[in-house]
C-alpha positions in Angstrom: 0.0 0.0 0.0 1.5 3.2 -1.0 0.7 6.5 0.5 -0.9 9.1 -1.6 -1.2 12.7 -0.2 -2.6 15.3 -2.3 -2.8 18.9 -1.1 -5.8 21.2 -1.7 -5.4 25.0 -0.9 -8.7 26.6 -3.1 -11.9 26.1 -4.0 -10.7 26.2 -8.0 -7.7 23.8 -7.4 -9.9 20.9 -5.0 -12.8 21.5 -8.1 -9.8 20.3 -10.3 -8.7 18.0 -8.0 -11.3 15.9 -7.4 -12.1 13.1 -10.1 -8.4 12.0 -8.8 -8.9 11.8 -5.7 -12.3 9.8 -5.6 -10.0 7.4 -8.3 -7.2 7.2 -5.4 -9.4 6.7 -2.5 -11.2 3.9 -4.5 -7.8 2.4 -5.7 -6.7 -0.8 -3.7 -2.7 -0.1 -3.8 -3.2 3.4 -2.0 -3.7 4.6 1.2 -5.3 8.2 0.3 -4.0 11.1 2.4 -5.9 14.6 2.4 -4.2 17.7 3.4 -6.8 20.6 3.4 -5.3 24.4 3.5 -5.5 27.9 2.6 -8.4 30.0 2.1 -10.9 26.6 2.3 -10.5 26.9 6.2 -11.3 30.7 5.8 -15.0 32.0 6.3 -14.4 35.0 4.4 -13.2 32.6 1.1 -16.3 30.7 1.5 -15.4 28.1 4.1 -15.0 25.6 1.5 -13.6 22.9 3.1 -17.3 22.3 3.5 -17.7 20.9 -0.4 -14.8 18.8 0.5 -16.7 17.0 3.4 -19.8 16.5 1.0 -18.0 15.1 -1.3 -17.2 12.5 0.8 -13.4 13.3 2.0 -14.3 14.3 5.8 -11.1 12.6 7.0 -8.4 15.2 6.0 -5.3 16.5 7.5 -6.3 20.7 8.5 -3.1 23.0 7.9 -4.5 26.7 8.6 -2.2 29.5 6.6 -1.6 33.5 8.0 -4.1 34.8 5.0 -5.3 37.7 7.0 -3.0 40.1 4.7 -3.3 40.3 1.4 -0.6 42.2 0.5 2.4 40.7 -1.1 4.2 40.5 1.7 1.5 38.5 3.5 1.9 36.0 0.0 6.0 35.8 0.7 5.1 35.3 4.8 2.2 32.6 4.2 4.5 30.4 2.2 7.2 30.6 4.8 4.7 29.3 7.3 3.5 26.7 4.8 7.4 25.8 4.4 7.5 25.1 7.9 3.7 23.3 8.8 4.0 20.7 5.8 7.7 20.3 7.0 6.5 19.0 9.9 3.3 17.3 8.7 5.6 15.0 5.6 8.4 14.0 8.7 5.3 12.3 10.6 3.1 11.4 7.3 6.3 10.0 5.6 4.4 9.5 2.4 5.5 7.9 -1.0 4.2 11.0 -2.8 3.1 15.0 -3.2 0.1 15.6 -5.5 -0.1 19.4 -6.0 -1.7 20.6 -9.0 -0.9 24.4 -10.3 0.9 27.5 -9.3 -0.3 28.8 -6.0 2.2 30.9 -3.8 1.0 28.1 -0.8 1.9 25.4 -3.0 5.4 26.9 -2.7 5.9 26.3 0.7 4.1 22.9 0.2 6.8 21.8 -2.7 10.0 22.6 -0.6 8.9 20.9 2.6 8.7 17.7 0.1 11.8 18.0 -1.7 14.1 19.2 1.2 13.1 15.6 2.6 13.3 13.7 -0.1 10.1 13.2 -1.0 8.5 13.0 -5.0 6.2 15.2 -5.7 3.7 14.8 -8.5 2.8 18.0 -10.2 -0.5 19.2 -12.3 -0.4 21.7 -14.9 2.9 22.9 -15.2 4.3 24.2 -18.6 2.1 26.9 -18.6 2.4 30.7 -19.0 0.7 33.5 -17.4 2.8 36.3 -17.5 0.7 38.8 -15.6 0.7 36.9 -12.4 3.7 35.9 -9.8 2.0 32.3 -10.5 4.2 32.2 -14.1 7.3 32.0 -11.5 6.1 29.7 -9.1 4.9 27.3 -11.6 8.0 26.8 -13.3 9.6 26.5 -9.6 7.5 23.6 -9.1 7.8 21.6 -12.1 11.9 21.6 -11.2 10.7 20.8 -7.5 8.9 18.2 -9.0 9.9 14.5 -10.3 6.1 13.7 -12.0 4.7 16.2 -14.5 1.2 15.7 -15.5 0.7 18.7 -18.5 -2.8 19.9 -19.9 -1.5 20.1 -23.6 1.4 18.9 -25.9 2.6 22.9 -25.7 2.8 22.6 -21.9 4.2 19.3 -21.8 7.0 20.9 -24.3 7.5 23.5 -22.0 8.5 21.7 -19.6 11.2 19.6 -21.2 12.3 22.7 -21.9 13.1 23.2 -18.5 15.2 20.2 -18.3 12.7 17.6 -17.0 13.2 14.4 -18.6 10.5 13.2 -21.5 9.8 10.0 -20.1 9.2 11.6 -16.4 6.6 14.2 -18.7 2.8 13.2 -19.4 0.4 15.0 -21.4 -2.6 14.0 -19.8 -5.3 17.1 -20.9 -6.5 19.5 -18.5 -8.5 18.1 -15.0 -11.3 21.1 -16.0 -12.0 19.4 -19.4 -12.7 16.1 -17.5 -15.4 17.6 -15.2 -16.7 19.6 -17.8 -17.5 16.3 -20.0 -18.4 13.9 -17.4 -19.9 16.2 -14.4 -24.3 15.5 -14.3 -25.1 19.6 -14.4 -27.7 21.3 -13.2 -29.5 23.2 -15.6 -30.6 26.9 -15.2 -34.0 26.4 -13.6 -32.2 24.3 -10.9 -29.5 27.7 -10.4 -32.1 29.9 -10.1 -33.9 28.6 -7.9 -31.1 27.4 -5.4 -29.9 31.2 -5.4 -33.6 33.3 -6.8 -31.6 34.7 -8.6 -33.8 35.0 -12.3 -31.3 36.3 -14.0 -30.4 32.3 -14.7 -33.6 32.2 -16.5 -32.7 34.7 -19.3 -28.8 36.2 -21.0 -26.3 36.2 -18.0 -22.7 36.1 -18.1 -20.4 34.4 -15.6 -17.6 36.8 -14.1 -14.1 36.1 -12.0 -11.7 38.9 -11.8 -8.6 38.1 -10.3 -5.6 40.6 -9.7 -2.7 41.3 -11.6 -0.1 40.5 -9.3 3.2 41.5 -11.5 1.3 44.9 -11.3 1.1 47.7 -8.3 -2.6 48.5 -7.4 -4.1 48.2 -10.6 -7.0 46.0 -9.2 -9.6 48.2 -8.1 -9.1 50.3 -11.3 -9.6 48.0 -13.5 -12.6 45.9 -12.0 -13.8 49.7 -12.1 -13.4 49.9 -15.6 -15.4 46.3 -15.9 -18.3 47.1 -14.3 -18.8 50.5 -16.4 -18.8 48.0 -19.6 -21.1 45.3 -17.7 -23.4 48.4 -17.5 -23.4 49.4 -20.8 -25.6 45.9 -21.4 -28.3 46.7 -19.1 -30.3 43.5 -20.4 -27.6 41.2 -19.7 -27.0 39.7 -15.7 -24.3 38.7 -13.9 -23.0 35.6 -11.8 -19.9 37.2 -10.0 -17.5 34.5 -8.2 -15.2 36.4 -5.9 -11.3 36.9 -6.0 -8.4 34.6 -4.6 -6.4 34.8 -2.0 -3.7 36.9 -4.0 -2.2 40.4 -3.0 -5.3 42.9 -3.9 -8.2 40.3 -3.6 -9.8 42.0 -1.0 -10.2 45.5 -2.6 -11.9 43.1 -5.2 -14.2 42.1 -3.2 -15.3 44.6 -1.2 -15.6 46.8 -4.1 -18.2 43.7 -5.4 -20.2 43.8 -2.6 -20.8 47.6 -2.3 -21.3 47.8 -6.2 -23.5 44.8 -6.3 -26.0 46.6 -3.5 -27.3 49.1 -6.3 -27.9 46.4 -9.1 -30.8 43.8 -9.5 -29.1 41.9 -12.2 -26.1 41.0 -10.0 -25.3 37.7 -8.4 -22.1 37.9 -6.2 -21.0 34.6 -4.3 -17.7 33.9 -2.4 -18.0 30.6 -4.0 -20.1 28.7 -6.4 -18.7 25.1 -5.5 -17.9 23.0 -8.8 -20.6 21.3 -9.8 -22.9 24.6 -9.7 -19.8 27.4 -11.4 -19.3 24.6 -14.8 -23.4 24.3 -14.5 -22.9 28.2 -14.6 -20.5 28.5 -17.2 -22.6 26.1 -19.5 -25.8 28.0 -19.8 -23.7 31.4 -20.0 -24.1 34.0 -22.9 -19.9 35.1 -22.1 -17.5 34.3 -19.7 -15.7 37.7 -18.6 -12.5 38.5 -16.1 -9.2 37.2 -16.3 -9.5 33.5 -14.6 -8.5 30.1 -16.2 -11.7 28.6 -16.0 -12.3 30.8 -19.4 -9.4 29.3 -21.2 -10.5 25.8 -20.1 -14.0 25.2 -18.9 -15.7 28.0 -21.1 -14.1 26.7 -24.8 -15.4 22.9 -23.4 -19.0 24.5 -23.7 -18.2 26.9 -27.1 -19.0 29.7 -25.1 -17.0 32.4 -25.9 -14.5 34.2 -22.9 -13.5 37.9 -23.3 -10.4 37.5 -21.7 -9.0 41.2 -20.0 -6.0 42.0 -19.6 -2.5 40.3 -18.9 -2.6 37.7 -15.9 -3.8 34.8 -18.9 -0.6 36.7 -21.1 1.1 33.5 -23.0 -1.4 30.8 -22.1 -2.7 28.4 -24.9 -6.2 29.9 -26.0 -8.7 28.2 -28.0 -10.3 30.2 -30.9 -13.6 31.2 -28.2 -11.2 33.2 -26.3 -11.3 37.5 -27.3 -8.2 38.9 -25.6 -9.0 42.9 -24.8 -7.0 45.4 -22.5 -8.7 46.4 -19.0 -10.6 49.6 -20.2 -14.2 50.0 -20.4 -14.0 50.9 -24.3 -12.4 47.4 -25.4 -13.9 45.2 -23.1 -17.7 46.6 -24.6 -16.2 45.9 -28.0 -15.0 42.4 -27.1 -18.5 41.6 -25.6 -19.7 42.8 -28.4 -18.2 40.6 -30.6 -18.8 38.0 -28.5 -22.2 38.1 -28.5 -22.4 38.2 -32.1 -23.4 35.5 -34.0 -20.8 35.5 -36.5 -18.8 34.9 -33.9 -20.7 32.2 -32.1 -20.9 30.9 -35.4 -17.4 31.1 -36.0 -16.5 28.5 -32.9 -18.9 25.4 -33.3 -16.6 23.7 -35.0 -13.4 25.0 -33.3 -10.1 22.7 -32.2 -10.4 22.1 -28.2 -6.2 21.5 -27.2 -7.0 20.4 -23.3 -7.3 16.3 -24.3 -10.3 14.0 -24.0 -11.7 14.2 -20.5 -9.4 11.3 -19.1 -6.7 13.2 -17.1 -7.5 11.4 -13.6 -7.2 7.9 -14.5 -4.0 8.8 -16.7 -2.6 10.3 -13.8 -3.6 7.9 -11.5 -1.8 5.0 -13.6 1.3 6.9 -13.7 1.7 7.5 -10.2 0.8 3.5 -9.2 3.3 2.8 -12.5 5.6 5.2 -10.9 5.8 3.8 -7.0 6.1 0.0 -7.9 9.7 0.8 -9.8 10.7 3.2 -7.4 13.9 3.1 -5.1 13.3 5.9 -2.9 15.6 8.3 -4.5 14.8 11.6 -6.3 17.9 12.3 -8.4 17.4 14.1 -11.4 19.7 14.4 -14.3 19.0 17.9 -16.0 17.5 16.6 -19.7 19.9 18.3 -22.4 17.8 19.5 -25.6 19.6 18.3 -28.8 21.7 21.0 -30.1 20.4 23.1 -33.2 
């Protein structure tokens, strides 16, 4: 029996997450261990550890994070304390493997307690760019922290052979998002509307996550400003709004939500939406709007098209649905615009889809069993040479 842990930090990343962990819990040659963190043990983030206990995953390892400040030196100091709690939690846990999936400054902390002991890590998602946010940085940290790389697309995967990680140690495996988007039984907009009465289900809505820009100083609150002046200029269109991370600026984000959202009928803002009822969302959507991943992914699954604002998504494969436009009023109206036209609906019916075929946990699962029966306990890696041009 090997032993499995896989580390959850946010509501986006445990959504991801999860058709691998019910396919390691159920697996027969692991011992499944759950370590719940970050903003899912925080009320103000939507308490979310609470999805994770009705899905079934009650028995879980609680590691609470300083995530009181969101500035980003509360960032550099959270993922010093993470260093330190999972270094203590992997000397007692002593397991066979680190799941971690993406780029979060927590995940950080999470990667060095493993490695410093000698401990593989498993990584999802890596090879990817987003050159807006300090996640492009920390991503490519992790995949050389890493020994298992589990990418969402042949680019990625590329990527990160680039970065000297051997070929046969590098799986293209699809993205987890496209897997819940093809196999998840959603709710359709009847069921949304009434679980929040909100109506605005029942007609043209548009599903909305803004996170910040954390390369950038300040520039949040100006530029969800210069969002909501072009949501207003569709005054017949209404809006789901799923609140900001845990990054440096999200709470001028949401604060400025809430007190924006007290003058305007057609608004829905929620902390969280929970998986199964944010893809439900993004299914029966008109757009997708902000500058979140689950645009790039999730939205193209459905062919609904994503204006995509600004540069935190900068460099990341895009699917033909996806309208990049800067973070002024002016060209995100036009982008909508075009979005909502249907020559451009038209346009994407028949569109490529680059994130693989909806299979990514049971790939990744078979790797990692593959992985532990061959493996001698040491985490050596030769640095992989690209042939000379």
């Amino acid at each position: 029996m090997y032993t499995v842990c896989v580390v959850t930090a946010t509501r986006a990343e445990y959504g991801l997450l999860r058709p691998l962990l019910y396919r390691l819990r159920d697996c027969n040659k692991v011992d499944l261990r759950l370590v719940v963190t970050g903003t899912h043990l925080i009320e103000r983030f939507g308490n979310t550890q609470t999805e994770i206990i009705a899905d079934g995953f009650s028995n879980y390892e609680a590691v609470s994070l300083p995530l009181e400040d969101d500035s980003k030196r509360g960032m550099a100091v959270a993922t010093g304390v993470a260093t330190q709690k999972f270094a203590l939690l992997f000397a007692a846990m002593q397991p066979n493997v680190v799941v971690v999936l993406g780029d979060r400054f927590e995940m950080l902390g999470v990667a060095t307690a493993a490695h410093l002991q000698g401990i593989p890590i498993a990584h999802l998602c890596g090879g990817d760019v987003t050159e807006g946010a300090v996640d492009d940085a920390i991503r490519h940290c992790l995949t050389k922290l890493s020994y298992l790389h589990f990418a969402g697309c042949a680019q990625s995967a590329q990527r990160i052979i680039q970065l000297g990680e051997d070929p046969s140690r590098v799986f293209n495996v699809g993205e987890p998002g496209i897997e819940n988007c093809l196999n998840m039984d959603l709710l359709d907009a009847a069921d949304l509307a009434k679980q929040y009465d909100f109506a605005g289900f029942l007609g043209d809505y548009c599903v909305v996550t803004f996170h910040p820009v954390t390369m950038e100083n300040n520039t949040g609150a100006e530029q969800l400003s210069s969002l909501i002046r072009a949501m207003d200029s569709f005054p017949n269109m209404s809006y789901v709004i799923t609140k900001a991370n845990a990054d440096a600026g999200g709470r001028q984000i949401n604060d400025l939500w809430d007190k924006e959202a007290a003058t305007r009928s057609n608004w829905l803002v929620v902390t969280s939406l929970g998986m199964l009822r944010y893809i439900s969302s993004v299914k029966h959507a008109k757009l997708v709007l902000g500058n979140s991943s689950s645009g790039l992914v999730e939205a193209p699954a459905f062919g609904v098209p994503t204006i995509n604002i600004g540069d935190r998504q900068k460099g990341r494969m895009m699917a033909q649905s996806v309208i990049c436009c800067e973070p002024t009023a002016s060209s995100i109206c036009s982008a909508m615009a075009r979005g909502l036209s249907q020559e451009f609906r038209d346009s994407i019916r028949t569109m490529d889809l680059p994130f693989g075929d909806g299979t990514t946990s049971q790939q990744v699962m078979d790797a990692i069993v593959a992985f532990l029966k061959t493996h001698t306990g040491a985490t050596e890696k030769k640095f992989y040479d690209l042939p000379a041009r």
